[in-house]
C-alpha positions in Angstrom: -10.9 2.5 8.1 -11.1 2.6 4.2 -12.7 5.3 2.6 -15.0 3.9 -0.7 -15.9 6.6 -2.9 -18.7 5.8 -5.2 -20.4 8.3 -7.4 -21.2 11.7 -5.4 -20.3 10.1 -1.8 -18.5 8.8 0.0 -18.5 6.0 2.7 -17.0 4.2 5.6 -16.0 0.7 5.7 -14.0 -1.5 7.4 -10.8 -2.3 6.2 -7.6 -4.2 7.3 -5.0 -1.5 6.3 -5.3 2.7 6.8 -3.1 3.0 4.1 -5.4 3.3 2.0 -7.4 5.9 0.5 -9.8 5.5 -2.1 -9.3 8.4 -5.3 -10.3 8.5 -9.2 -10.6 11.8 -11.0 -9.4 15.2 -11.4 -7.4 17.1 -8.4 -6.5 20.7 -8.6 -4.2 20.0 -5.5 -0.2 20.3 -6.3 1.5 17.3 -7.5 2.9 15.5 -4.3 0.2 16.4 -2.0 -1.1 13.3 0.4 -4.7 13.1 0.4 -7.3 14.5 -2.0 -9.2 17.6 -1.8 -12.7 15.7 -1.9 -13.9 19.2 -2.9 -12.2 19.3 -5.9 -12.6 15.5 -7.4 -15.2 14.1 -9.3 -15.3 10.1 -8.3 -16.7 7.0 -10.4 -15.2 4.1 -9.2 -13.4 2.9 -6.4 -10.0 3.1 -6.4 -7.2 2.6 -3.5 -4.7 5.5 -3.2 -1.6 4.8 -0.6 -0.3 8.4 -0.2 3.9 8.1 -0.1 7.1 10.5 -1.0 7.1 9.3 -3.8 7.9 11.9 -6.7 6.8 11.1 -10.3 8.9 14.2 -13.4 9.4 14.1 -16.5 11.9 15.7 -19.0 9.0 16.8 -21.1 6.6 18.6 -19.6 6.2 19.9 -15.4 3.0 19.6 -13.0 0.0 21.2 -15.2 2.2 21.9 -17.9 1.1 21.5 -21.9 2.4 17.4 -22.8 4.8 18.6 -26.0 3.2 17.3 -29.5 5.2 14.2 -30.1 3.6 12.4 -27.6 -0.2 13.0 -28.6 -2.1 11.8 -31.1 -1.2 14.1 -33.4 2.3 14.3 -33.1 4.5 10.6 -33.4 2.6 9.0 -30.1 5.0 7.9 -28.3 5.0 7.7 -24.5 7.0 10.6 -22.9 10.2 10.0 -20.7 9.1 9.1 -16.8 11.5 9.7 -13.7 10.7 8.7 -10.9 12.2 8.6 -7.1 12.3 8.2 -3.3 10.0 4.4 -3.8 8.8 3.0 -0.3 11.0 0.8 1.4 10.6 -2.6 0.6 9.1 -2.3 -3.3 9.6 -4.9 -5.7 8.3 -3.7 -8.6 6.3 -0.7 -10.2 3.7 -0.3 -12.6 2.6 2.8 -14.4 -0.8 4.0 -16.1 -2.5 7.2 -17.8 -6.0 8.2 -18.1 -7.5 11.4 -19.0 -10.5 11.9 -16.5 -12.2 14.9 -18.8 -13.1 12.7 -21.3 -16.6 13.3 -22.7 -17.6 9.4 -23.2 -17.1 7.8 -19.8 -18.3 4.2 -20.7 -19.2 1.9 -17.6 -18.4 4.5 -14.9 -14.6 4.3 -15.7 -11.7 6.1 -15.1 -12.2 8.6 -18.3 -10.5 7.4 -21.0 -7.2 5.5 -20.2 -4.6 5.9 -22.5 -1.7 3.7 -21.2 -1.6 0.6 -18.4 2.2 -0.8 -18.4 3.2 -2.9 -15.4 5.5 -6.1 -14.0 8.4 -3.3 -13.8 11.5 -4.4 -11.8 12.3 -2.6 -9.0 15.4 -1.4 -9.9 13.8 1.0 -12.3 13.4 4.7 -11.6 12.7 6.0 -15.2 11.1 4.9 -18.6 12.7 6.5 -21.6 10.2 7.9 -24.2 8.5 5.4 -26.5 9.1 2.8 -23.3 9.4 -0.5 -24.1 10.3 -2.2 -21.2 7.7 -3.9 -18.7 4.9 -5.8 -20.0 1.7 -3.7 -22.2 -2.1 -3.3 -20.8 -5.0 -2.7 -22.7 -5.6 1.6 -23.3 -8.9 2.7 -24.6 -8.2 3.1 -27.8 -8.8 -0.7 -27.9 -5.3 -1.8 -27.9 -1.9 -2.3 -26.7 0.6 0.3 -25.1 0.4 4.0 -25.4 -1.8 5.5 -27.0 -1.6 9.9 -26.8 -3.7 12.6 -25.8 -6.3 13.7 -28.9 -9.2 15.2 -27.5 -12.0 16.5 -29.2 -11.4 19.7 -31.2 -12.8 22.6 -28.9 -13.1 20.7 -25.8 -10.6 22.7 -24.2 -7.5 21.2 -21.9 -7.6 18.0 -20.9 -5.8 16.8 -17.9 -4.3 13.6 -18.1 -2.8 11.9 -14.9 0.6 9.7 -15.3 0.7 7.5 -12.0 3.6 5.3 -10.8 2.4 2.3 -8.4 5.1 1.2 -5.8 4.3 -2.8 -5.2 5.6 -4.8 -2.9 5.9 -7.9 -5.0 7.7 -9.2 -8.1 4.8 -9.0 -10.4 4.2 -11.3 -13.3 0.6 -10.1 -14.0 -0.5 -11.8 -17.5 -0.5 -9.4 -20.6 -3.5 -7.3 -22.0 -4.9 -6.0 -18.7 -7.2 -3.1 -19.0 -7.1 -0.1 -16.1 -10.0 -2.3 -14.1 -7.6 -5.3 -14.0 -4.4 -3.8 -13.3 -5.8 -1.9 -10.4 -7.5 -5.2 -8.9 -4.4 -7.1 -9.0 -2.1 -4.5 -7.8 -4.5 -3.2 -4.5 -3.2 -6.0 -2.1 0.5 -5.3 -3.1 0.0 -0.7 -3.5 2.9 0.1 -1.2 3.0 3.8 -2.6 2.0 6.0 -5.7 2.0 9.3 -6.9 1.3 11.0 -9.8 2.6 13.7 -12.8 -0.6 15.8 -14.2 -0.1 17.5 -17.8 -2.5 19.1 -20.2 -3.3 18.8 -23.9 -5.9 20.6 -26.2 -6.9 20.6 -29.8 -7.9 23.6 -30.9 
């Protein structure tokens, strides 16, 4: 069975695989846990989760730690350094994305506002350095290419925003430009494993 998650519920449907779980929004459950806490997660839109052992760091900041200045909006916005390890057997390539799900303006019933969708990374990657350029560039919110940083609104408090790392079990050559919506409907049939690294940001 695949669990769909639509706004406020959640339903049953068939599906080929129990691998996976559908998940969109904020967690308060640790980094590396399996399945969400449906208590604790506000949903929008569907969104397949395949729970793994994979382990997603970085240099820069820890689980629910503050993401360091430089890599915001108002620092030299550049993507932070990603490590990541222990992919499912059998991957062939990785993509990464980050979206900040306590964004005020949620247009369309998205994912909050996404801030980075990079993907078609070989499989003999287990890190991006900061200001990555390797892989091939989505489509962030901020209408355009790459990474764009955390800059919430003034006063808004922190923001949580989720880095994820996508374990696929193909050699991806998905075309350039994809928004979050895109990336996730071509990756589904291929989502060996994922995980994800949550840090914080506020203005003010």
């Amino acid at each position: 069975m695949q669990l769909l998650v639509t706004q406020h519920h959640v339903l049953d449907a068939p599906c080929s695989s129990s691998r996976f779980v559908a998940y969109s929004g904020p967690s308060n459950r640790a980094v590396g846990s399996s399945l969400p806490d449906q208590s604790t997660i506000s949903y929008n839109r569907s969104m397949a989760f395949a729970p793994s052992k994979m382990q997603l760091t970085s240099q820069a900041f820890g689980p629910l730690g503050a993401i360091p200045e430089r890599y915001t909006g108002e620092g030299d916005d550049v993507s932070p350094p990603l490590e990541w390890r222990d992919a499912p057997e059998g991957t062939k390539s990785f993509a990464v994305f980050c979206h900040d799900p306590d964004a005020p303006k949620v247009e369309h019933g998205s994912y909050g506002f996404v801030h980075w969708v990079l993907y078609n990374l070989p499989a003999s990657a287990t890190n991006l350095a900061e200001a990555a350029r390797e892989g091939t560039q989505g489509r962030n919110d901020f209408g355009g290419a790459g990474y764009g940083g955390p800059m919430p609104p003034s006063g808004h408090g922190p923001h949580h925003y989720y880095f994820w790392v996508l374990a696929l079990d193909s050699e991806t050559e998905f075309e350039a430009g994809l928004d979050l919506s895109g990336l996730l409907r071509a990756a589904e049939p291929h989502l060996l494993g994922m995980n994800r690294l949550i840090g914080t940001y506020q203005i003010g």
